[in-house]
N, C-alpha and C positions, 0 to 999 in steps of 0.2 A: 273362949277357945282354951282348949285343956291338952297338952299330949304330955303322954308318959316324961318321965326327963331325959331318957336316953336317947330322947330321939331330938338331939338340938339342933344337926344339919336339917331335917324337917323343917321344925320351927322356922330355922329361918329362911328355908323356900317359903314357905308359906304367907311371909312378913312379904316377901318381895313381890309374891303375888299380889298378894292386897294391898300394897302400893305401887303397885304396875296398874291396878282398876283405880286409881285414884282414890283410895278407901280412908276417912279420917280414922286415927285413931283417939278416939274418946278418954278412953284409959287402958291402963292395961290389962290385954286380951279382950277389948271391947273398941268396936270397928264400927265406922260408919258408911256407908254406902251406897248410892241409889242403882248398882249393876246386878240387880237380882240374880239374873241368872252367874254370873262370877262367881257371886257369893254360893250360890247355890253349890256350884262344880269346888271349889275350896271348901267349902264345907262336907262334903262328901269325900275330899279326900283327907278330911284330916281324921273322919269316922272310920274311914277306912285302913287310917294306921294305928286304931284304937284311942284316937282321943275322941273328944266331945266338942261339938257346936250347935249352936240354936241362932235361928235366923227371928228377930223380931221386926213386925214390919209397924212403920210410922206412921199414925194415920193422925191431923190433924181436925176435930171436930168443929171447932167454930174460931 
């Protein structure tokens, strides 16, 4: 997760969101979470205030 720096009230809506879905955080700007669709609607709005997200999904092979 990337936004501009101007926008830190943002930011931290957005922290609060992804720990209002329960979301670990991994490191910094890197979230973990099994609420697709949450992530989905956060991730969309943070594209929408001109930052960047990408949703990677976990797939366990063997």
């Amino acid at each position: 997760m990337t936004l501009p720096r101007e926008k830190h009230a943002l930011e931290k809506k957005i922290n609060r969101e992804l720990r209002k879905i329960d979301a670990e955080m991994l490191q910094f700007s890197l979230w973990k979470s099994e609420k697709l669709d949450e992530l989905l609607r956060i991730a969309l709005t943070i594209r929408n205030f001109g930052g960047s997200a990408r949703i990677l999904e976990e797939k366990f092979i063997f």
